[in-house]
C-alpha angles and dihedrals in degrees: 000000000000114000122218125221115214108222116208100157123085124228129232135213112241120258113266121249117250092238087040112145132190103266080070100071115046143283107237120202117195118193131181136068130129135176108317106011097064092132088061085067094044097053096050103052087049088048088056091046089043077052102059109261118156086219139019121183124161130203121204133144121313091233093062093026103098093039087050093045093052089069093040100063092162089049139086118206137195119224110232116223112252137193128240086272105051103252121116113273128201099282089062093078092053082044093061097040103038111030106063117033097234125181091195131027126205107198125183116039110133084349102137131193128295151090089290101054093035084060096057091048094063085037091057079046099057094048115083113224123096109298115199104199121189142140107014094358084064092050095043081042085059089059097063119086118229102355104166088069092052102048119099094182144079106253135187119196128205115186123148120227103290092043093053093046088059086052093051102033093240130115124267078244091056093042094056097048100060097023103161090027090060096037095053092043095050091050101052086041089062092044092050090056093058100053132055103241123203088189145030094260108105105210115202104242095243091207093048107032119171117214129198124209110179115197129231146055109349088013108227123216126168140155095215085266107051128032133201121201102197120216102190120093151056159227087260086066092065095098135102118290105019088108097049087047082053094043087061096040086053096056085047100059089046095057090057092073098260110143112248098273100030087056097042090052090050091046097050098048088051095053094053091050095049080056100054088046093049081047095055088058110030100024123244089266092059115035130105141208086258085066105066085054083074103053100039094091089053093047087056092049089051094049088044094066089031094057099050 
């Protein structure tokens, strides 16, 4: 019988050196974007430069890439090959592995569904540095049979209710009315699945950790050993884009050096501050995933003293 810790507590980044540069800090690829959901993209590289990241680049189809970088000024991009069609055709997957030297990949904002993307997904699964998956990279995950036992990296999902149903083959329902019993089942089952295992004990692989965050009220995120309840947030926060702005908070985090969970339970609580702060000035009707951009640097600055 596995034994789950319950985490309170809620990490910190470590203090910057005074002669600190950029390669330090991570280098942050975002990839993702297609017709029609060019802003997911977008929200997600700013939210890993408002995070802290040394170095955000994104990489999405070349026929999206100049209208997305137009709204990424600190950020470079890579063009993805596409076919005479439009979709994303085989060079794409050399494109997002080889062309920019990342520490941490973000696969799935404004992604859709289909062969191509389905193909960088595997692609993000077969590297092995740290992977974040969340919004279409989760559904194209879904398509693929057996992943656990292909996948050579530390990942961390982020899926919220109906997209982690589709993972797990359960309702949103479902979902909802067992939320960290499923969650903590599901994870030790996929890791499971990657080891060979001699006895019923599942061990979390300590190289290649998943970790689940699963959105919504009370966000869920567990390793399959620990598991954070978060308490920051609100209604305000269900509109379109929050999750592609946590999904870039959450690589940054990563590329500063914080270990998968650690850095999914900071990121989360982050997110959800940045929210109530955004609340307090917009009201939880009117405000918009952009807004939390802006108080993410104030919500750092609050864990950080928390956190002391």
């Amino acid at each position: 019988m596995v034994k789950t810790l319950r985490v309170k507590a809620v990490p910190r980044l470590r203090p910057r050196r005074a002669d600190g540069h950029k390669g330090e800090y991570g280098h942050v690829l975002v990839v993702g974007g297609s017709r029609g959901m060019m802003g997911a993209v977008a929200m997600a590289t700013n939210a890993a430069l408002r995070g802290g990241a040394g170095l955000a680049s994104f990489a999405a189809p070349e026929t999206v890439q100049l209208s997305i970088a137009g709204l990424c000024p600190c950020a470079t991009s890579v063009p993805l090959a596409c076919d005479s069609r439009g979709e994303l055709a085989p060079p794409s997957v050399r494109q997002m592995l080889h062309e920019i030297e990342y520490d941490v990949l973000a696969v799935g904002p404004g992604m859709g569904k289909g062969p191509g993307q389905r193909n960088l997904v595997q692609a993000a699964l077969a590297q092995e540095r740290p992977v974040v998956i969340d919004a279409d990279g989760l559904n194209n995950l879904a398509s693929i049979e057996n992943w656990p036992r292909t996948r050579q990296c530390p990942m961390i999902l982020t899926p919220h209710p109906g997209e982690f149903g589709r993972l797990v083959n359960r309702t949103t329902k479902e979902v909802q009315a067992d939320r960290e019993g499923l969650a903590l089942a599901t994870v030790r089952q996929w890791i499971g699945r990657t080891q060979s295992m001699a006895t019923n004990n599942v061990a979390m692989p300590p190289d290649k950790p998943i970790v689940l965050v699963l959105k919504g009220h009370g966000t869920v995120v567990t390793d399959g050993q620990r598991l954070f309840v978060n308490t920051t947030g609100n209604p305000g926060m269900a509109t379109g884009g929050t999750g592609d702005v946590l999904t870039g908070l959450t690589a940054a985090i990563v590329g500063q050096g914080l270990q998968s969970f650690d850095a999914a339970v900071l990121a989360v609580y982050v997110h959800g501050l940045a929210g109530d702060l955004a609340a307090k000035k917009f009201g939880q009707v009117s405000m918009i995933a952009s807004d939390l951009l802006e108080f993410i640097p104030q919500a750092m600055l609050k864990v950080r003293k928390l956190t002391r």
